[in-house]
ZAVEXNU-837252 format. One record per atom (N, C-alpha, C, O): residue number from 1; residue in three letters; atom name; x, y, z. Coordinates in Angstrom, 2 decimals, always signed. Atoms other than C-alpha are relative to their C-alpha. Layout:
N
PT   pos   code   site         X         Y         Z
PT   NUM    ALA     CA         X         Y         Z
...
// end
This chain:
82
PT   pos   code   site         X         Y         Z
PT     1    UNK      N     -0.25     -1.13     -0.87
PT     1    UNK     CA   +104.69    +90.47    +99.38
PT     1    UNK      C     +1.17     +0.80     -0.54
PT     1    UNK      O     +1.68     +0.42     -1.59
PT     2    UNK      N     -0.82     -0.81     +0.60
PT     2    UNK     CA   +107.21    +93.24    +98.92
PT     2    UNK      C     +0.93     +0.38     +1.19
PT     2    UNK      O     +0.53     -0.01     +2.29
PT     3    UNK      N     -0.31     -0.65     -1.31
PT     3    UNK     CA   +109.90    +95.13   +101.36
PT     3    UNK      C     -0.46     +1.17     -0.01
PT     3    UNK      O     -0.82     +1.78     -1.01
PT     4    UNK      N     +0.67     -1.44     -0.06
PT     4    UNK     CA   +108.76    +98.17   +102.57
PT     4    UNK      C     +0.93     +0.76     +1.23
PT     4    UNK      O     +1.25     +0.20     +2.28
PT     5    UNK      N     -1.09     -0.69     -0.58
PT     5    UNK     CA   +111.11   +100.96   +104.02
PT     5    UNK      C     -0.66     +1.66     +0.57
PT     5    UNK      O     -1.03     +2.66     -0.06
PT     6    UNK      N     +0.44     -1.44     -0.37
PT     6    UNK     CA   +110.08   +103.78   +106.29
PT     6    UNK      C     +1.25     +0.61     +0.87
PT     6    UNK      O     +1.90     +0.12     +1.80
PT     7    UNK      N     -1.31     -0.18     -0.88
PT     7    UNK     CA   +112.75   +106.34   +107.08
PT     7    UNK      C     -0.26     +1.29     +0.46
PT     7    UNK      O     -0.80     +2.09     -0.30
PT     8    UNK      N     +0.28     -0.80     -1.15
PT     8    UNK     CA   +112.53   +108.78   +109.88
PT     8    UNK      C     -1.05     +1.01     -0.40
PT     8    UNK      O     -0.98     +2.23     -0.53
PT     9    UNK      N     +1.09     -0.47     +0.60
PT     9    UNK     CA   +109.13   +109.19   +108.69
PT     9    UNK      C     -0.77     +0.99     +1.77
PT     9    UNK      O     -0.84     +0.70     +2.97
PT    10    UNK      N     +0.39     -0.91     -1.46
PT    10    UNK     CA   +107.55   +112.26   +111.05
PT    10    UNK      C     -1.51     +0.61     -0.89
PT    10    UNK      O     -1.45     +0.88     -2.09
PT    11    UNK      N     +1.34     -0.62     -0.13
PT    11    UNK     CA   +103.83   +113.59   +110.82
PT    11    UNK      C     -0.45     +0.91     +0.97
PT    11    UNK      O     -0.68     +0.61     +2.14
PT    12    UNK      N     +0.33     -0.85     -0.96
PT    12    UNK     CA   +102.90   +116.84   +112.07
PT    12    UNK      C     -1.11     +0.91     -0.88
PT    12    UNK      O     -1.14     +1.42     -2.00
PT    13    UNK      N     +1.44     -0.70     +0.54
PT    13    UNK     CA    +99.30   +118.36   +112.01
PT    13    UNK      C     +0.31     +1.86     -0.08
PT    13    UNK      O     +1.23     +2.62     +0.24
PT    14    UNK      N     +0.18     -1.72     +0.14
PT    14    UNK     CA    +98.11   +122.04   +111.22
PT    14    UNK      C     +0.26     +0.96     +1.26
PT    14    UNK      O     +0.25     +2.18     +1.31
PT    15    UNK      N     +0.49     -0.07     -1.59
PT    15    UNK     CA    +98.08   +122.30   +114.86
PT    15    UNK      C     +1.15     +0.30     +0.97
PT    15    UNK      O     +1.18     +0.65     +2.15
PT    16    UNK      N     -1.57     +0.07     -0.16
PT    16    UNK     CA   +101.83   +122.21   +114.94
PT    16    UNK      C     +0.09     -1.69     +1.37
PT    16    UNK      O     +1.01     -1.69     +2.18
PT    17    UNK      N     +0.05     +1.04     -0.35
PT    17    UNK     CA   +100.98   +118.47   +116.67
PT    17    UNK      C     +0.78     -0.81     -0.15
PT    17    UNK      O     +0.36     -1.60     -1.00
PT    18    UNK      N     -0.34     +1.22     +0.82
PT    18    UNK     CA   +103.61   +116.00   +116.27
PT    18    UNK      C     -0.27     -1.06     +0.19
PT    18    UNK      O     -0.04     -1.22     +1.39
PT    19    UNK      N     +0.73     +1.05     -0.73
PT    19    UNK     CA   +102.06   +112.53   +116.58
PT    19    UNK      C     +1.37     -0.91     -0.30
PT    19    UNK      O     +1.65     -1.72     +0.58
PT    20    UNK      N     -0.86     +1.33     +0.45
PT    20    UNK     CA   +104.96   +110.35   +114.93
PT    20    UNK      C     +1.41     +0.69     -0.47
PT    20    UNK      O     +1.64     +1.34     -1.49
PT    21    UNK      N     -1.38     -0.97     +0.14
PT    21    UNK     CA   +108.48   +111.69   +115.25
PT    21    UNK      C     +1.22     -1.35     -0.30
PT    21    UNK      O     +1.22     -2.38     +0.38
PT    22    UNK      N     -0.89     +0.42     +0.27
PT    22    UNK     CA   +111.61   +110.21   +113.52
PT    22    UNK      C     -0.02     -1.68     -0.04
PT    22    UNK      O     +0.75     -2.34     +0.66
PT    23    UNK      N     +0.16     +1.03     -0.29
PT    23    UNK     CA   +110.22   +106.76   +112.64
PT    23    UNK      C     +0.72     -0.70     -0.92
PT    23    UNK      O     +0.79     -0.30     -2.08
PT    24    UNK      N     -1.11     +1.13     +1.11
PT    24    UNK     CA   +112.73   +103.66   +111.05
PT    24    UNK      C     -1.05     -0.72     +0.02
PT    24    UNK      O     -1.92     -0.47     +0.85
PT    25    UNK      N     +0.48     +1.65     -0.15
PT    25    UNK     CA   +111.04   +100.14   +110.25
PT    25    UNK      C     +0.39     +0.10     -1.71
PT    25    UNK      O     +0.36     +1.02     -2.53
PT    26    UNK      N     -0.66     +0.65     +1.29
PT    26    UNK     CA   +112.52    +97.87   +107.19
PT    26    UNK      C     -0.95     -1.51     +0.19
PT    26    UNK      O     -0.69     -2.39     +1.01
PT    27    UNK      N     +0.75     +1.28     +0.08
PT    27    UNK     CA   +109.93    +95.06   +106.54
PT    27    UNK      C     +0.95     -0.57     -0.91
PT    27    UNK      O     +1.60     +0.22     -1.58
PT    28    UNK      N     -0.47     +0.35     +1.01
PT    28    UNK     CA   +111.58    +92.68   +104.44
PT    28    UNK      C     -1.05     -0.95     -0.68
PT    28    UNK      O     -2.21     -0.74     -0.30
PT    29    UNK      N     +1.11     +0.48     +0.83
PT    29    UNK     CA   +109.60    +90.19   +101.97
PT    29    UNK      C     +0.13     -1.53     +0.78
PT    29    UNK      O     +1.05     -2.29     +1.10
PT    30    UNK      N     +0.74     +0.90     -0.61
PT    30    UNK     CA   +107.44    +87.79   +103.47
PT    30    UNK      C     +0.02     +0.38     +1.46
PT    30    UNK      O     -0.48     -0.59     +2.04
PT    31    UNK      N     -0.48     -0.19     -1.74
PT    31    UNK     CA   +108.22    +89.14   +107.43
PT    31    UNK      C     -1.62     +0.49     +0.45
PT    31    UNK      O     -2.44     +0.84     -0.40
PT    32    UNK      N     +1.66     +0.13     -0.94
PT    32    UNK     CA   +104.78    +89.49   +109.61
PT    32    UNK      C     +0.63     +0.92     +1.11
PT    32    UNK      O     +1.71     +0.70     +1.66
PT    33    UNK      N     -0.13     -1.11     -1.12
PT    33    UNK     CA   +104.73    +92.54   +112.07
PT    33    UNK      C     -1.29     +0.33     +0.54
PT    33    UNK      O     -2.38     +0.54     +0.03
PT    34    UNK      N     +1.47     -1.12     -0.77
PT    34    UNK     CA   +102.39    +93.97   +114.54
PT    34    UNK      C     +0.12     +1.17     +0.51
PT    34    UNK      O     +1.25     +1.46     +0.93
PT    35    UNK      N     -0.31     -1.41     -0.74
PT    35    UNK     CA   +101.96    +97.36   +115.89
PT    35    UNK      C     -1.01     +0.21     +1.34
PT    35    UNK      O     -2.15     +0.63     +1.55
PT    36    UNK      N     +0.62     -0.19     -1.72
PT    36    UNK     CA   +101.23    +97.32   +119.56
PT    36    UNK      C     +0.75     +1.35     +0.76
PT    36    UNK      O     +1.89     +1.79     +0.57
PT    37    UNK      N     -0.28     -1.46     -0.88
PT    37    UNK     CA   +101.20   +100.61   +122.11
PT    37    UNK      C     -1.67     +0.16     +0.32
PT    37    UNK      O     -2.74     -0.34     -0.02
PT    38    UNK      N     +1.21     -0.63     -0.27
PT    38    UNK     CA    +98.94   +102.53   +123.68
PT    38    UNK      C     -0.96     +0.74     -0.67
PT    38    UNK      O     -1.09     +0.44     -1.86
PT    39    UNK      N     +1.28     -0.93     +0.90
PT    39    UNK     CA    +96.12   +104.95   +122.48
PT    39    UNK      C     +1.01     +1.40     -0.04
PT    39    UNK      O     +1.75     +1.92     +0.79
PT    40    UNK      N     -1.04     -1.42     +0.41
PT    40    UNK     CA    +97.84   +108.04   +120.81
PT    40    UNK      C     +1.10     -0.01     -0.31
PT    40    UNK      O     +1.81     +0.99     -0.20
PT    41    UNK      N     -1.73     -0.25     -0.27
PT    41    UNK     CA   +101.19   +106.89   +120.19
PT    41    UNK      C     +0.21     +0.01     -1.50
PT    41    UNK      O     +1.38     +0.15     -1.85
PT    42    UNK      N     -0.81     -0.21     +1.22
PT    42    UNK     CA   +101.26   +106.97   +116.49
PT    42    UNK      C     -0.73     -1.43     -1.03
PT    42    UNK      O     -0.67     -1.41     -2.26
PT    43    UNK      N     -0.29     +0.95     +0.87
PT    43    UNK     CA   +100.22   +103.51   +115.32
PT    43    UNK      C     -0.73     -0.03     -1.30
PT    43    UNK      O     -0.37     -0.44     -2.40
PT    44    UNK      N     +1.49     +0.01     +1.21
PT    44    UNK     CA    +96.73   +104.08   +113.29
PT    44    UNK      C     +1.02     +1.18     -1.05
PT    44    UNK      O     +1.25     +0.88     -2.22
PT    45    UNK      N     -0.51     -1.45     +0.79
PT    45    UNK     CA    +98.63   +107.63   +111.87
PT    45    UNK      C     +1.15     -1.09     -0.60
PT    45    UNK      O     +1.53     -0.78     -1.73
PT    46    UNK      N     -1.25     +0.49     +0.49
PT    46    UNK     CA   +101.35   +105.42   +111.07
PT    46    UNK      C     -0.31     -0.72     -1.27
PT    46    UNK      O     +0.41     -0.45     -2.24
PT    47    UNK      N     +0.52     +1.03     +0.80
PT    47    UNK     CA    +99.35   +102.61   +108.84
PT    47    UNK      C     -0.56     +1.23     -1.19
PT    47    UNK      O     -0.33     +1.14     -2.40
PT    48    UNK      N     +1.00     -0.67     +0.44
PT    48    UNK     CA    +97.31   +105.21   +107.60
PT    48    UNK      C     +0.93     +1.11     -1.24
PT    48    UNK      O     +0.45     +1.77     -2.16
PT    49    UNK      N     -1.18     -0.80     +1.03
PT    49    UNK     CA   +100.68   +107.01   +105.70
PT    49    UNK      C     +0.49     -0.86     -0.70
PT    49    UNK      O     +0.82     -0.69     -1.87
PT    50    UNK      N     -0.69     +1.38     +1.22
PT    50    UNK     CA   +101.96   +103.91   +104.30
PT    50    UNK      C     -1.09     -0.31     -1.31
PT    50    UNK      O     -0.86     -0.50     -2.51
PT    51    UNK      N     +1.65     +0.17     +0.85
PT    51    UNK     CA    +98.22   +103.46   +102.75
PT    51    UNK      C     +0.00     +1.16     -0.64
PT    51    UNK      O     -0.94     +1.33     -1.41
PT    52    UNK      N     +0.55     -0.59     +0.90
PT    52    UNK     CA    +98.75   +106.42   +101.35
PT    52    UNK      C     -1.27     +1.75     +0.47
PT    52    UNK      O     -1.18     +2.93     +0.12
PT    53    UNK      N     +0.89     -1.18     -0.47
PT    53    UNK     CA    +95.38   +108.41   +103.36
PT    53    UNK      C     +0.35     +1.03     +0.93
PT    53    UNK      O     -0.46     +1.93     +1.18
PT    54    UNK      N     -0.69     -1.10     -0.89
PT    54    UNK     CA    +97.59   +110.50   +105.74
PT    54    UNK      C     +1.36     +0.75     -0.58
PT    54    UNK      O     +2.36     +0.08     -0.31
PT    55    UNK      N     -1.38     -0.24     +0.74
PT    55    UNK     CA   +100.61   +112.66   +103.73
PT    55    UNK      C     +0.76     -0.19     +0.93
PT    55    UNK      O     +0.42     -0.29     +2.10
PT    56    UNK      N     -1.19     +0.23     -1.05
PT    56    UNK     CA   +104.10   +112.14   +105.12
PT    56    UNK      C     +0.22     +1.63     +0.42
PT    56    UNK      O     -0.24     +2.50     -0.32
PT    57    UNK      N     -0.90     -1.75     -0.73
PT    57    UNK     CA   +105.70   +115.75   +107.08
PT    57    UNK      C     +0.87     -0.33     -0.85
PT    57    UNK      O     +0.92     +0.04     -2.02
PT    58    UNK      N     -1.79     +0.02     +0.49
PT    58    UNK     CA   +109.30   +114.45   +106.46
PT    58    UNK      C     +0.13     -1.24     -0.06
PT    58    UNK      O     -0.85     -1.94     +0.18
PT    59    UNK      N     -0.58     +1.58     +0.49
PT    59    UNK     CA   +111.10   +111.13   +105.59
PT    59    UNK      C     -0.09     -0.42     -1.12
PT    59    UNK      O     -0.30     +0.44     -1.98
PT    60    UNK      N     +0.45     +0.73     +1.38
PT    60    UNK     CA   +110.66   +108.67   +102.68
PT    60    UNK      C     -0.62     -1.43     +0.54
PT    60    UNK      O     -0.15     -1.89     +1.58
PT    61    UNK      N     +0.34     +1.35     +0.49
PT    61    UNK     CA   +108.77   +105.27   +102.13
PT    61    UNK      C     +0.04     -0.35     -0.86
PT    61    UNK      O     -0.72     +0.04     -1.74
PT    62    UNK      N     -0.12     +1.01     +1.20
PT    62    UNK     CA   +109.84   +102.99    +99.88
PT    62    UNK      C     -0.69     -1.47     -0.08
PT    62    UNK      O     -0.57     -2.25     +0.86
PT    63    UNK      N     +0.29     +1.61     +0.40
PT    63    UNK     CA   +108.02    +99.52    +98.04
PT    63    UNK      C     +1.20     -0.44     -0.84
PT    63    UNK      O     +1.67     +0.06     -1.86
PT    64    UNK      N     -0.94     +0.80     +1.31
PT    64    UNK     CA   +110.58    +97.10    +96.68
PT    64    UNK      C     +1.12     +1.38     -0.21
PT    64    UNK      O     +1.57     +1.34     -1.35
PT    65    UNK      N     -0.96     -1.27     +0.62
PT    65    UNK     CA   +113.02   +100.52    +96.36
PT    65    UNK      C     -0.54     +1.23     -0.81
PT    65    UNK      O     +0.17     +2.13     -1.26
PT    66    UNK      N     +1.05     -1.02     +0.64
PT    66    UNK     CA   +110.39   +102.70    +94.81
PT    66    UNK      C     -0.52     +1.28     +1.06
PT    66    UNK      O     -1.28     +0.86     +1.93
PT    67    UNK      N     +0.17     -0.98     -0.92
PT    67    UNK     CA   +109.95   +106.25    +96.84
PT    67    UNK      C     -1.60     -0.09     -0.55
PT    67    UNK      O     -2.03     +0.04     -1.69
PT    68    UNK      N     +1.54     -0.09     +0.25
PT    68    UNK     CA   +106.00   +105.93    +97.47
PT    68    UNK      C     -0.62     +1.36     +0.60
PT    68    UNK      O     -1.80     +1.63     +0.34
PT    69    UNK      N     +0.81     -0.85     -0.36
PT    69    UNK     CA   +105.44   +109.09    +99.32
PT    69    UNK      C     -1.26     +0.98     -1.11
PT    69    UNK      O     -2.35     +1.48     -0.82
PT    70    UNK      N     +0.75     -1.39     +0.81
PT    70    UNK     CA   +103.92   +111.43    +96.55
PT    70    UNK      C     -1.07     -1.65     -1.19
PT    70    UNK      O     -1.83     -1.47     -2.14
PT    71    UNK      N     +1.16     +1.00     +0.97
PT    71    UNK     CA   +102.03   +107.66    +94.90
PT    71    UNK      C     -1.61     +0.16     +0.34
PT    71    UNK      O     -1.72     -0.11     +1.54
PT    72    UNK      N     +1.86     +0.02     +0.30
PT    72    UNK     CA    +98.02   +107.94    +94.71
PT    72    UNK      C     +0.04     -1.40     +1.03
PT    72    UNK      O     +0.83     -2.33     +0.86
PT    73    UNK      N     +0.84     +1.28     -0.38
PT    73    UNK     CA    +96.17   +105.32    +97.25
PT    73    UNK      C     +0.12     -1.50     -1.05
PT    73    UNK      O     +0.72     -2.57     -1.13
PT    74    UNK      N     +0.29     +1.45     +0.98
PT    74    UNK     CA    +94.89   +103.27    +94.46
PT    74    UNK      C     +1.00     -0.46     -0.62
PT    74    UNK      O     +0.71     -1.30     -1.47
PT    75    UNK      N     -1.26     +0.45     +1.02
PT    75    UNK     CA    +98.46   +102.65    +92.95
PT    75    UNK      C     +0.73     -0.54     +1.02
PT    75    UNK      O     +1.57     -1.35     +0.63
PT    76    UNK      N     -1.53     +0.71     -0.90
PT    76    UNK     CA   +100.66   +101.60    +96.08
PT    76    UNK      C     -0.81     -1.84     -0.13
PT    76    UNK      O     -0.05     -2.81     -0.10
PT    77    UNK      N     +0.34     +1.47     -0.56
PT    77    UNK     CA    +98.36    +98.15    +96.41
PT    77    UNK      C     +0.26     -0.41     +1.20
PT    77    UNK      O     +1.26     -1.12     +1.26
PT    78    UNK      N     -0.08     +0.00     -1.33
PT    78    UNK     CA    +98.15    +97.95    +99.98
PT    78    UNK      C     -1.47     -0.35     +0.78
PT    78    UNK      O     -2.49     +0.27     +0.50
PT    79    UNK      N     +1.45     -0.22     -0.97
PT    79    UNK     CA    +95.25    +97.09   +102.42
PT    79    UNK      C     +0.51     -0.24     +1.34
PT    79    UNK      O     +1.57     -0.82     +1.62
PT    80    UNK      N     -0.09     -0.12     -1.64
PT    80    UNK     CA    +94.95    +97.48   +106.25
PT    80    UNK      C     -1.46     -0.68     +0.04
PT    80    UNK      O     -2.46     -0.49     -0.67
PT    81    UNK      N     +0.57     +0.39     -0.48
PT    81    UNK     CA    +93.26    +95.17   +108.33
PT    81    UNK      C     -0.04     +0.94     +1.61
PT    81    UNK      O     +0.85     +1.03     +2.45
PT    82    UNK      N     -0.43     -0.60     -2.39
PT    82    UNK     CA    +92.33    +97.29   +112.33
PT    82    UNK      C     -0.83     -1.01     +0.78
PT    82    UNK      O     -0.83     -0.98     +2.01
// end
């Protein structure tokens, strides 16, 4: 596993929508997380930017210290289980 660093990562649609405003989380290596909430609050949009298939608005994510926002899908090595 790796750490993975999301910093006040925000996503906002064409729509001027914001779904995910000013988000922290610091996984560190080997740590197990879940993402529980309701319907709409961000969590799928959330997975779905780390993976890569949703661009970031604003913030950074880092692997291991590596800024991944602008990395290709097939290069971060990542999978989501929903």
């Amino acid at each position: 596993m790796a750490e993975l660093k999301l910093e006040h990562i925000k996503k906002t649609y064409d729509n001027n929508n914001t779904v995910v405003k000013d988000f922290n989380l610091h996984i560190t290596d080997k740590e197990f997380i879940v993402f529980v909430g309701p319907s709409g609050c961000g969590k799928s949009t959330t997975l779905r930017m780390v993976a890569g298939l949703e661009s970031i608005t604003s913030g950074d994510f880092y692997i291991d210290g590596e800024r991944m926002n602008d990395v290709e899908p097939k290069n971060r090595d990542i999978a989501m289980v929903f």
